[in-house]
C-alpha positions in Angstrom: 74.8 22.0 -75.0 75.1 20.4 -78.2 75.4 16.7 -79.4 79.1 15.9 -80.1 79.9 14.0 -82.5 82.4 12.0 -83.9 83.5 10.4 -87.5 84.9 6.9 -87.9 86.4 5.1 -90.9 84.6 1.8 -92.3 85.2 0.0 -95.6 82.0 1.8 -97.0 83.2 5.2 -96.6 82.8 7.6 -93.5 80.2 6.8 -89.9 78.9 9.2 -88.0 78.8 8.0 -84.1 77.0 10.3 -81.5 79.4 10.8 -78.5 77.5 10.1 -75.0 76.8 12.5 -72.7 78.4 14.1 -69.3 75.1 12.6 -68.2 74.8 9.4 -69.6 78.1 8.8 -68.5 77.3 9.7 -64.5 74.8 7.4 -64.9 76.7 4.6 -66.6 79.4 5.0 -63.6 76.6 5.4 -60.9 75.4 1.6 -62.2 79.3 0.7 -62.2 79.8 1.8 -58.6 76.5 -0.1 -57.6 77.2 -3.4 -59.3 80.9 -3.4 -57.3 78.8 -2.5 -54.1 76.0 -5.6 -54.5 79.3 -7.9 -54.9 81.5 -6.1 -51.5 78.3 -5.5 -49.7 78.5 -9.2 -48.7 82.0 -10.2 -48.3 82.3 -7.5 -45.7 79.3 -8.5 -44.1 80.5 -12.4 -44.0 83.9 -10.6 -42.6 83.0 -8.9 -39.9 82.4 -5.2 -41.1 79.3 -5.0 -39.7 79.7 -6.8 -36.3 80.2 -3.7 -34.2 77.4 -1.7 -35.9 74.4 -1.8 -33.3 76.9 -1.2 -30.5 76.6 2.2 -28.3 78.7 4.3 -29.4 79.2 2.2 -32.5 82.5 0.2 -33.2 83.9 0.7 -36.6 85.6 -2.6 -38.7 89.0 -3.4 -38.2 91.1 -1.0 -40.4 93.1 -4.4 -42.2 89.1 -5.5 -43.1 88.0 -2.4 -44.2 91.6 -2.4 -46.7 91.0 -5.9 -47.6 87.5 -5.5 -48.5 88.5 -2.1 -50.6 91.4 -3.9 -52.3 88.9 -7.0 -53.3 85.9 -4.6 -54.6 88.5 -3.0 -56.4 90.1 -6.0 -58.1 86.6 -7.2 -59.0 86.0 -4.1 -61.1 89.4 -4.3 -63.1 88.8 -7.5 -63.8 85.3 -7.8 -64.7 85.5 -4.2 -66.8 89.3 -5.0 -67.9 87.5 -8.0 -70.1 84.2 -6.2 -70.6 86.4 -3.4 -72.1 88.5 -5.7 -73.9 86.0 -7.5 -75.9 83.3 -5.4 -76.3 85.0 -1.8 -75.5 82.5 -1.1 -72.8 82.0 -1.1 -69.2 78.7 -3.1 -67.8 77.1 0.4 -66.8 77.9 1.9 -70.4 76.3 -0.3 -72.1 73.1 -0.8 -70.4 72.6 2.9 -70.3 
């Protein structure tokens, strides 16, 4: 598969950028996905979501915890990547990959 590429304008004339790859991109997502996990990981600990775990046959979370905790891990990624992407036009997993 070949390198994409793609030309911007600048005041000196024209810039070549190297477009990222499928990839680079699964990765940068992968890192995405597990920086939202390290921050829900614990708030559904400290709610609850794992109470019922060691229980035979095990007891699953409350359905309203498991939505709360969904809607919350999902919040904290628009925000954190809405200003990420706003400022610096990249998410946090895209630009440490």
């Amino acid at each position: 598969m070949e390198n994409q590429q793609t030309e911007t304008q600048s005041e000196n004339g024209q810039e070549t950028l190297e477009l990222a790859t499928k990839w680079s991109r699964l990765g940068a997502s992968i890192i995405d996905g597990l920086i939202i996990m390290i921050a829900t990981l614990p708030l559904f600990y400290f709610m609850g979501g794992f109470d019922g775990i060691d229980q035979v046959p095990p007891v699953t979370a409350p359905l309203s915890v498991q939505f709360l905790t969904a809607f919350l891990g999902i919040s904290f990624y628009c925000v954190v990547n809405w200003k990420l992407l706003e400022t610096k036009g990249q998410s946090i997993g895209k630009k440490n990959y």
